[in-house]
ZAMARGU-4260 file (C-alpha; in steps of 0.2 Angstrom, whole numbers, plus 5000, padded with zeros to 4 digits):
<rodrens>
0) 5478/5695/5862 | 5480/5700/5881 | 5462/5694/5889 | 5464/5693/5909 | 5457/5678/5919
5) 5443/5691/5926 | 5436/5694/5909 | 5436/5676/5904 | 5425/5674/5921 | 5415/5688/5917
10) 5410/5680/5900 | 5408/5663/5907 | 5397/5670/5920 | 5382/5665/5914 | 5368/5652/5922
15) 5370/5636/5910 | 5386/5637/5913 | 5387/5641/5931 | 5373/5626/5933 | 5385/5614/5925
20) 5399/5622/5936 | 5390/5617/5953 | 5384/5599/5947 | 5401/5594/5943 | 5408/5601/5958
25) 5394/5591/5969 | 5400/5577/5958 | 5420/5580/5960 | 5420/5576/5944 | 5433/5589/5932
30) 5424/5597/5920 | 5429/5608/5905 | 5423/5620/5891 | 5432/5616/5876 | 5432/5617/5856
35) 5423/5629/5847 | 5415/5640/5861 | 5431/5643/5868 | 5440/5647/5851 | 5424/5659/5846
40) 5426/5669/5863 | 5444/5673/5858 | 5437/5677/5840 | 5424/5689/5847 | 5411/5677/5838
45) 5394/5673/5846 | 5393/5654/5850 | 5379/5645/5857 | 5385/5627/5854 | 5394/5621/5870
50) 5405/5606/5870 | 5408/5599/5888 | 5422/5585/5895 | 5422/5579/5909 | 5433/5568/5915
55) 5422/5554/5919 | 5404/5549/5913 | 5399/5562/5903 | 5382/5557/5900 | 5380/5556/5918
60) 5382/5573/5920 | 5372/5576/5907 | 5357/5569/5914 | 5361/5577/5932 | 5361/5594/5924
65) 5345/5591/5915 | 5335/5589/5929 | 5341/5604/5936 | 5335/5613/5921 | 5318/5607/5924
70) 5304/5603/5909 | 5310/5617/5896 | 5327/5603/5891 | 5328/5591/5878 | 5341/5578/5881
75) 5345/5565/5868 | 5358/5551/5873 | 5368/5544/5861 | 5375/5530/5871 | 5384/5520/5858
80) 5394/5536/5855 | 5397/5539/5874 | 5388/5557/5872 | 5373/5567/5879 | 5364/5583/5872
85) 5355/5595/5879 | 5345/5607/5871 | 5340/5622/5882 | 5332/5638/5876 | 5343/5642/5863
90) 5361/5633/5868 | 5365/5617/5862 | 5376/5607/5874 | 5386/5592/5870 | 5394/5580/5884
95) 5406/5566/5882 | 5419/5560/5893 | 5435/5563/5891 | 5444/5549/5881 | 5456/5544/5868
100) 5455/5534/5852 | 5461/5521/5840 | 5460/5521/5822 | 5460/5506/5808 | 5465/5510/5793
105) 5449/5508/5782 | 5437/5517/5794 | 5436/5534/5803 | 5427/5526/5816 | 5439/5526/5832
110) 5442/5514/5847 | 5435/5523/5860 | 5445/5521/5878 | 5442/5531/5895 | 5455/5544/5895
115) 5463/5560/5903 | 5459/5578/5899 | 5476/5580/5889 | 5469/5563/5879 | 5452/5572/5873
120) 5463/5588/5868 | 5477/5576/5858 | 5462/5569/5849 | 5456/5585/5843 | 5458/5590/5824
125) 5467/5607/5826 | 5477/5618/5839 | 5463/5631/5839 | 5450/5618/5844 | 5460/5610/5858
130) 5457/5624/5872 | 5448/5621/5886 | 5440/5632/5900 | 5441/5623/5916 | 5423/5626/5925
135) 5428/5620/5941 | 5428/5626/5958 | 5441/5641/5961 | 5448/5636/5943 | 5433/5642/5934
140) 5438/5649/5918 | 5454/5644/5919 | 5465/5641/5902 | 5472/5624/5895 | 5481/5626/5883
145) 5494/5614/5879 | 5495/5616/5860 | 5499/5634/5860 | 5481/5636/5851 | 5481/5652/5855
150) 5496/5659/5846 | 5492/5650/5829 | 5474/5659/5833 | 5486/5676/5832 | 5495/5670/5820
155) 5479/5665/5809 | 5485/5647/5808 | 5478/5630/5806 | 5489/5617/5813 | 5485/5600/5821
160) 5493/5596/5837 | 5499/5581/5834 | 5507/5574/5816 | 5496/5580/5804 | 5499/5563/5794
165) 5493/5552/5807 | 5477/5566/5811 | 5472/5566/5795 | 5474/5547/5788 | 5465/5543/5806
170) 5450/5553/5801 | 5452/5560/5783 | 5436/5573/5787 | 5448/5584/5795 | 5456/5587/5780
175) 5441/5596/5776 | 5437/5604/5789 | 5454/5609/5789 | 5451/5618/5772 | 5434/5624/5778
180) 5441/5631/5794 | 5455/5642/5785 | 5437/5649/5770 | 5428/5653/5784 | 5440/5661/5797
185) 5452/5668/5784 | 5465/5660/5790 | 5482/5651/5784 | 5484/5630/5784 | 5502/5627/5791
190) 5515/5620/5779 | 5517/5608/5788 | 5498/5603/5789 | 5498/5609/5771 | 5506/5595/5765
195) 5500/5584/5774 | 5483/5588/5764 | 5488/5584/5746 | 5498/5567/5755 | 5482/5560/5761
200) 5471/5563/5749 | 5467/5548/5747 | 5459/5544/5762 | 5446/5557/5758 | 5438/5540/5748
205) 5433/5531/5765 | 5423/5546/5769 | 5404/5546/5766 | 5399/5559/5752 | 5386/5566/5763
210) 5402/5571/5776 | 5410/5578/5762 | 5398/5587/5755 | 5393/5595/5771 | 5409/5601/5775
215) 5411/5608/5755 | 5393/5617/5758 | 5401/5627/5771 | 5415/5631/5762 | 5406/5639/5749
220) 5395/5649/5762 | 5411/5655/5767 | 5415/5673/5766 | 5428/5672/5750 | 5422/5655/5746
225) 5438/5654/5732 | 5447/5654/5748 | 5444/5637/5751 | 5441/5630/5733 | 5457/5635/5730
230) 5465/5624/5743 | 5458/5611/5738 | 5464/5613/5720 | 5480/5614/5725 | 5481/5601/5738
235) 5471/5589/5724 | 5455/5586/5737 | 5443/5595/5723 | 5448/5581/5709 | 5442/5569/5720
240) 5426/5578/5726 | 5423/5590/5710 | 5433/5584/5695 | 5421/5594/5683 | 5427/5608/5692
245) 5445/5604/5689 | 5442/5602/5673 | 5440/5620/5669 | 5456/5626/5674 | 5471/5629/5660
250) 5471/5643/5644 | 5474/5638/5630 | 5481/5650/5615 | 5481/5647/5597 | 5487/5654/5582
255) 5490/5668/5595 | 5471/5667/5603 | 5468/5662/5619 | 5454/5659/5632 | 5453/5663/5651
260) 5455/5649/5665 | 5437/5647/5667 | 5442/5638/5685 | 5446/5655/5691 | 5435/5665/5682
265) 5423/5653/5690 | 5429/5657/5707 | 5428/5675/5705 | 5411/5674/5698 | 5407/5663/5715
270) 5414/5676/5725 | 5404/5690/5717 | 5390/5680/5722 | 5394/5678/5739 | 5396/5697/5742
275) 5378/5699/5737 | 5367/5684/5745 | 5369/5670/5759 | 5360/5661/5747 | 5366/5641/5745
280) 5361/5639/5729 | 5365/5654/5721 | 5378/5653/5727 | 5380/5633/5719 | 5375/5639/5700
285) 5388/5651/5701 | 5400/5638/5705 | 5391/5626/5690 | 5387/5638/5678 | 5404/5637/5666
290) 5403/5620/5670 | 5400/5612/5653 | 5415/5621/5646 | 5426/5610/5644 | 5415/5597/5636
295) 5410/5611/5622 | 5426/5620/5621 | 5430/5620/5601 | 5441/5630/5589 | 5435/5638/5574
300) 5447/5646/5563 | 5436/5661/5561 | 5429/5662/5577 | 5443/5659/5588 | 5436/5648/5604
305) 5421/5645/5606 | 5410/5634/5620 | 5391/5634/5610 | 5378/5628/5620 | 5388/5625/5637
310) 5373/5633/5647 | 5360/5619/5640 | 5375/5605/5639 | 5380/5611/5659 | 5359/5610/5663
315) 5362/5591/5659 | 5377/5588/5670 | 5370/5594/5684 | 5358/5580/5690 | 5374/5566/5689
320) 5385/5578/5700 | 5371/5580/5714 | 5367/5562/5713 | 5386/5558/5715 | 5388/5571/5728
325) 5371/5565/5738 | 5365/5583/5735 | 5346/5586/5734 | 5338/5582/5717 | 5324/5592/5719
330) 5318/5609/5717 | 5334/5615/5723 | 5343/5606/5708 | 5328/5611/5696 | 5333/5630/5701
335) 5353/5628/5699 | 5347/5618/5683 | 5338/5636/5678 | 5350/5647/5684 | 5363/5638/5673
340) 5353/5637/5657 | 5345/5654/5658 | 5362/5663/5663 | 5367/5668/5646 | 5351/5675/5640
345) 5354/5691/5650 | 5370/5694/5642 | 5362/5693/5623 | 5351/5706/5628 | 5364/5716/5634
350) 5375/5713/5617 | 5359/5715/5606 | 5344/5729/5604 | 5334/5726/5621 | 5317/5721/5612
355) 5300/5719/5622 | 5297/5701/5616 | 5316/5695/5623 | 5311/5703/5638 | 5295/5694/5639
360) 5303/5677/5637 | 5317/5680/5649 | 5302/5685/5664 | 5292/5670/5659 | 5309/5656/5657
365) 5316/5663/5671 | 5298/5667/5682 | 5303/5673/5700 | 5319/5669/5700 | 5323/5684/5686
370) 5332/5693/5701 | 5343/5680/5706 | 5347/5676/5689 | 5351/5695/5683 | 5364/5694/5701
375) 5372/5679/5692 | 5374/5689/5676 | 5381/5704/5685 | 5393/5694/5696 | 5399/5686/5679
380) 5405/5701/5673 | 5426/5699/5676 | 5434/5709/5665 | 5447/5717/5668 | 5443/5732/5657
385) 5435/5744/5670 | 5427/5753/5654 | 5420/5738/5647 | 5414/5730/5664 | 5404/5747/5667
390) 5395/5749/5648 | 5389/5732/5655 | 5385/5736/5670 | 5377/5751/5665 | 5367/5741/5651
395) 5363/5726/5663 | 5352/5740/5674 | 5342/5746/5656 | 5338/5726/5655 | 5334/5728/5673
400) 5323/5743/5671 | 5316/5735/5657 | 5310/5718/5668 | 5302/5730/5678 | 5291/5739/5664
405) 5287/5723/5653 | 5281/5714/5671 | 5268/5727/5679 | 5263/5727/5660 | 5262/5712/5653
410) 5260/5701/5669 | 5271/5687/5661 | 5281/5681/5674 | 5275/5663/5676 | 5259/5669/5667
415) 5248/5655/5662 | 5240/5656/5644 | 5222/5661/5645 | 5217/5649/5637 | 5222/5630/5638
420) 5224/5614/5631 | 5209/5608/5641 | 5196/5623/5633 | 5206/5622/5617 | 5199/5601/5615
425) 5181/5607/5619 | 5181/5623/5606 | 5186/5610/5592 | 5178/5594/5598 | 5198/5586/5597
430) 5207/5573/5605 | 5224/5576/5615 | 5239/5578/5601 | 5249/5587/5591 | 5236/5599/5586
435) 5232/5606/5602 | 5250/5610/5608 | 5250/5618/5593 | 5239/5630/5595 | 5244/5633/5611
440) 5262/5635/5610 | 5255/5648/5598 | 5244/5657/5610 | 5257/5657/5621 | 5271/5665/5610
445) 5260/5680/5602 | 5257/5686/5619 | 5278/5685/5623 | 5279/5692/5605 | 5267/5707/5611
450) 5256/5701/5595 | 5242/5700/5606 | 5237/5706/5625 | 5240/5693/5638 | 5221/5694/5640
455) 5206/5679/5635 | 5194/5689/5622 | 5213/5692/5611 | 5220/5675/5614 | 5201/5669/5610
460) 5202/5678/5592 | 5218/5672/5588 | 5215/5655/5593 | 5202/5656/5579 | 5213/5665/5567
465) 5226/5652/5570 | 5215/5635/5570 | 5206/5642/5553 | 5226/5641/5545 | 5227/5623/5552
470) 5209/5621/5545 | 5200/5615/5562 | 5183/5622/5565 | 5175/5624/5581 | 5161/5615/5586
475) 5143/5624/5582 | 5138/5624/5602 | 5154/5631/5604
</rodrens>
């Protein structure tokens, strides 16, 4: 990765930087790019956070370069963490002074001390984030490099730069970013640093759940999410995290039947996933969706294995695993919740005749989120038959097709009933109860069955039909 001095100036010739150049000069005060910006540039990634040391008050220097920037910056100081930001158009610059720090066991908080450029780069989690661009004087764009950060970033390698046991037991979070860092970039965690992952585990445990999960969402936005879910498996991070996750991996074989490792079947339905849509939480039902395997999992001596209802049991588990993991219980979880209880219905239709009425109850369980769910289905194809993984392929776009037709006909997806409970109580003079969700549930399923048009005159008739069975008369005025 030959890059010249000159072309390192070149891109670091830009006025933000330049501006923050001349003030620290006027203040003879060092000052460096470092971390992330600088590790992007040799990635050929487009960056637009910038983290600054400078070898004095950092927030000083903030505030002196905000106002040269004028009225269009927003700077926040956070002075009980020694840092500035700035946000200006659409950069967002972090300054600290350099320093080093301390560490007691039972926090990831540090003591904080004034300290040397090389002390800011020895506290950094990983060789890769330890360079620095001087922005100095006849300096500018200079490389510091004292961790050999940029051959691990040829050699696609996450190391720490100092023991990886004291780097990570000092502030456990880098284990995970450690693990996001290799998903993300593709790269390969030392052996080293490898180790060191599955030795401090435990330490993960004086982390805040919010930290973790943060750092867990990005892995699975990843690019080959597995990548990362992977390593935490094996390094035992996920148990601690995920431990319903964990749960699904092993194949089990009796009297010569046996069941695929749903964990990596799992993972390869999350990657298929990942290839279609940046989509979070798509991309967290996939993840979920086999997840009330193992608490189904049965054998029936006729059937071979069998996991009935692990869509509806796995619907269930979901709202303990986001409160546990500080996740949203919201809509979001109401739609993982649907994804996961819904995603077996396309497969029936698949296996089975493709009849109007499953089609009409598919659009109207599943309402706008058919789409995403028929992605799910298709991405939890993972045979290894090519033959077999095309017929339903092939068959999935007939169900498809057949969405499509039913919906510009029908109009049931999230269709209310024309008629409801409300104007069922006046027609009949009756109280709420059982009758009336009675009659109309039954509205409801003659138009998904197609006995009747989703229109008001039809559900009106049949509302008579059904209420004269039940023997309910309406009111004369009515």
């Amino acid at each position: 990765m030959e890059i010249s001095h000159e072309e390192i100036q070149s891109h670091l010739n830009i006025p933000v930087l330049n501006l923050i150049s001349r003030v620290a000069d006027e203040k003879k005060m060092p000052c460096y790019l470092i971390g992330g910006y600088v590790r992007d540039y040799f990635l050929r990634r487009p960056s637009k956070d910038i983290d600054i040391v400078a070898v004095g008050p950092g927030i000083g220097l903030a505030e002196a370069v905000a106002r040269e920037l004028g009225k269009k910056t927003h700077l926040t100081v956070f002075k009980n963490f020694g840092t500035a930001q700035i946000k200006y158009k659409d950069f967002e610059i972090e300054f600290v002074g350099a320093r080093k720090e301390s560490y007691s066991h039972d926090s990831r908080k540090p003591v904080v001390e004034d300290g040397t450029l090389e002390d800011d780069q020895k506290r950094r989690d990983f060789t890769i984030n330890a360079m620095a661009f001087c922005l100095n004087g006849d300096h500018y764009g200079e490389l510091l490099d004292p961790f050999n950060g940029m051959q691990d970033l040829e050699s696609l390698i996450i190391r720490t730069p100092l023991d990886p046991d004291i780097t990570f037991s000092d502030d456990p979070l880098r284990m995970m970013r450690a693990v996001r860092f290799a998903s993300q970039l593709g790269f390969d965690i030392h052996p080293d640093t490898f180790d060191a992952l599955g030795r401090n585990k435990e330490r993960l445990r004086i982390v805040s759940r919010e930290r973790v999960t943060d750092e867990l969402n990005k892995i699975i936005l990843s690019p080959k999410p597995s990548i990362g879910l992977i390593i935490l498996e094996k390094t035992g991070l996920l148990e601690l995290i995920l431990p319903e996750l964990t749960a699904l991996k092993g194949a089990e074989t009796k009297d010569g039947v046996g069941h695929k490792d749903n964990f990596y079947h799992t993972l390869v339905v999350l990657d298929n996933v990942a290839r279609r849509t940046n989509d979070l939480w798509l991309r967290w039902s996939a993840l979920l969706h086999d997840i009330a395997k193992p608490v189904t999992k049965r054998w029936d001596a006729k059937l071979g294995w069998t996991f009935y209802n692990h869509s509806i049991v796995g619907e269930r588990m979901i709202p303990k695993i986001f409160g546990r993991m500080k996740l949203p219980q919201n809509e979001k979880m109401k739609y993982i919740q649907k994804m996961v209880s819904l995603h077996m219905r396309p497969m029936q239709l698949v296996e089975e005749e493709v009849t109007d009425s499953a089609v009409r109850r598919l659009l109207f369980d599943a309402g706008d989120d058919i789409d995403d769910l028929m992605t799910l289905c298709e991405a939890d194809i993972t045979s290894k038959n090519p033959v077999k993984v095309k017929r339903f392929m092939n068959n999935f776009q007939i169900v498809r097709k057949k969405l499509l037709e039913i919906e510009e006909k029908d109009r049931v997806r999230n269709f209310q009933p024309p008629i409801d409970g409300k104007e069922i109580m006046e027609i009949f003079a009756l109280p709420p109860g059982r009758e009336v969700g009675l009659l109309k549930s039954a509205i409801k399923d003659a138009i998904l069955d197609g006995i009747i048009p989703n229109e008001y005159d039809a559900a009106h008739t049949f509302l008579l039909e059904k209420a004269n069975e039940l023997n309910l008369k309406p009111r004369s005025d009515s």
